[in-house]
C-alpha positions in Angstrom: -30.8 -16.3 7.3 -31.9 -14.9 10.4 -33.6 -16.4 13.2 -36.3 -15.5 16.4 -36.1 -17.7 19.3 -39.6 -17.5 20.7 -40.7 -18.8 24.5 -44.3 -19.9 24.4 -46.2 -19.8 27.6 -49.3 -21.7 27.3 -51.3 -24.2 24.2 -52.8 -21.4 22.3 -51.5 -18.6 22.2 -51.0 -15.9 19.6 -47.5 -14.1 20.1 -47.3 -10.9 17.8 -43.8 -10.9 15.4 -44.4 -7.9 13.4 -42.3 -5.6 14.9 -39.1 -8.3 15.5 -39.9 -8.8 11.1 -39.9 -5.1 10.8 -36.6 -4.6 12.3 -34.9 -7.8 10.2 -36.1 -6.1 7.2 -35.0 -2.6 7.9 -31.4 -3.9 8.9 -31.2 -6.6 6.2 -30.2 -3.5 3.8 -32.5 -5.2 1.0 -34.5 -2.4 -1.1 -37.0 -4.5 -2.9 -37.8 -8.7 -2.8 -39.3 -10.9 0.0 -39.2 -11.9 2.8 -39.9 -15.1 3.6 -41.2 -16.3 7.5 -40.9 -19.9 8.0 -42.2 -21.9 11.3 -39.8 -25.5 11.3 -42.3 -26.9 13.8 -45.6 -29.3 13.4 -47.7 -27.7 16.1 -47.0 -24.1 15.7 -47.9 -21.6 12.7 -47.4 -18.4 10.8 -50.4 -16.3 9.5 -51.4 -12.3 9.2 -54.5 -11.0 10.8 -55.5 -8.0 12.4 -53.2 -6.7 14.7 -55.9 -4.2 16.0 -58.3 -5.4 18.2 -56.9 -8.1 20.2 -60.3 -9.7 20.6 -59.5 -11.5 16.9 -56.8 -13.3 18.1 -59.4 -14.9 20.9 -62.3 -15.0 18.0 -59.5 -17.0 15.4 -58.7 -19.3 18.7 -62.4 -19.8 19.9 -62.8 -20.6 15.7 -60.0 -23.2 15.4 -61.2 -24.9 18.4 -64.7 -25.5 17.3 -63.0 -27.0 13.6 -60.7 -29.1 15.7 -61.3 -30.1 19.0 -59.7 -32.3 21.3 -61.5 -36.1 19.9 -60.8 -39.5 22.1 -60.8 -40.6 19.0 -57.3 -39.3 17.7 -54.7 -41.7 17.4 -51.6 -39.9 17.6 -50.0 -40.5 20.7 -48.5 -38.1 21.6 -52.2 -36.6 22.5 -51.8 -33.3 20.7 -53.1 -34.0 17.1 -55.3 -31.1 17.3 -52.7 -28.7 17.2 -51.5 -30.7 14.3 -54.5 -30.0 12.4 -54.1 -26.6 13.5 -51.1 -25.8 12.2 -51.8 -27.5 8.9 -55.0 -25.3 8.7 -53.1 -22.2 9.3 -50.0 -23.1 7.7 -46.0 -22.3 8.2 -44.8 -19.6 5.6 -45.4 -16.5 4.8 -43.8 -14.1 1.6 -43.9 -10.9 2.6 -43.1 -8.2 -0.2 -40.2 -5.7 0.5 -40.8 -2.2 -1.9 -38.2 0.8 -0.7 -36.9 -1.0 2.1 -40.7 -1.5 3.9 -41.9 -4.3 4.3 -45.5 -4.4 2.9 -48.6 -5.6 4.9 -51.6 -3.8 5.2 -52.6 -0.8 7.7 -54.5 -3.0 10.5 -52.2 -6.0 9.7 -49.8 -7.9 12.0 -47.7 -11.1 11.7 -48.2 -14.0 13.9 -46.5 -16.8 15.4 -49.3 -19.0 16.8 -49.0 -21.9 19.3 -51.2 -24.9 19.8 -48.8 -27.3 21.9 -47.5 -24.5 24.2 -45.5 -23.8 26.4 -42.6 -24.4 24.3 -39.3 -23.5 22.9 -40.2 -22.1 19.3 -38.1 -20.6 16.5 -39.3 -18.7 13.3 -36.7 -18.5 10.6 -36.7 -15.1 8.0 -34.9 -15.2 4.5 -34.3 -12.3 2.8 -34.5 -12.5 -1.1 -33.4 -8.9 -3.3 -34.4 -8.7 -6.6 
């Protein structure tokens, strides 16, 4: 199993893993399978989008923020249940497919480690599985 140590800098923020996934995958010598990209933490998330136009990664921010804001009326006391419902929206995983030693995601695609309780000390884990 490998393993990115990540340094957020700020609630909300989109940090771009593609390349860092890329290079575990070329190097893991695996020709076809998956790969699997897990987040171990409550307020932070895993997802594909567009890798692009960096105005999506504001638009999907300015998006979550209008399903779920900051309410007085969260109990959690910790203060930072909206980036729990964040992350739950989003989710933690990804399975990537691996097809003659590429990983597979689309043209305009990247893959994202996103932060709603920033800044923070974050890991992502990535398991490599060969058919």
């Amino acid at each position: 199993m490998n393993k990115l140590n990540l340094r957020t800098n700020k609630k909300n923020e989109i940090i771009d893993i593609t390349e860092d996934i890329r290079r575990l995958t070329e190097s893991s010598g695996i020709k076809n399978g998956i790969c699997t990209v897990f987040c171990p933490h409550t307020t932070g998330a895993i997802t594909i989008n567009e890798a692009y136009d960096s105005s999506v990664k504001t638009d999907l921010m300015f998006s979550l923020d209008k399903i779920s804001p900051v309410y007085k009326e969260f109990r959690h006391a910790e203060g930072n249940s909206d980036a729990h419902v964040k992350s739950s929206l989003i989710g933690l995983s990804l399975n990537l497919i691996i097809n003659k030693e590429k990983l597979i995601i689309g043209q305009w695609q990247g893959i994202f480690f996103v932060e709603f309780d920033g800044p923070r000390n974050r890991e992502v884990y990535v398991k490599f599985i060969s058919e």
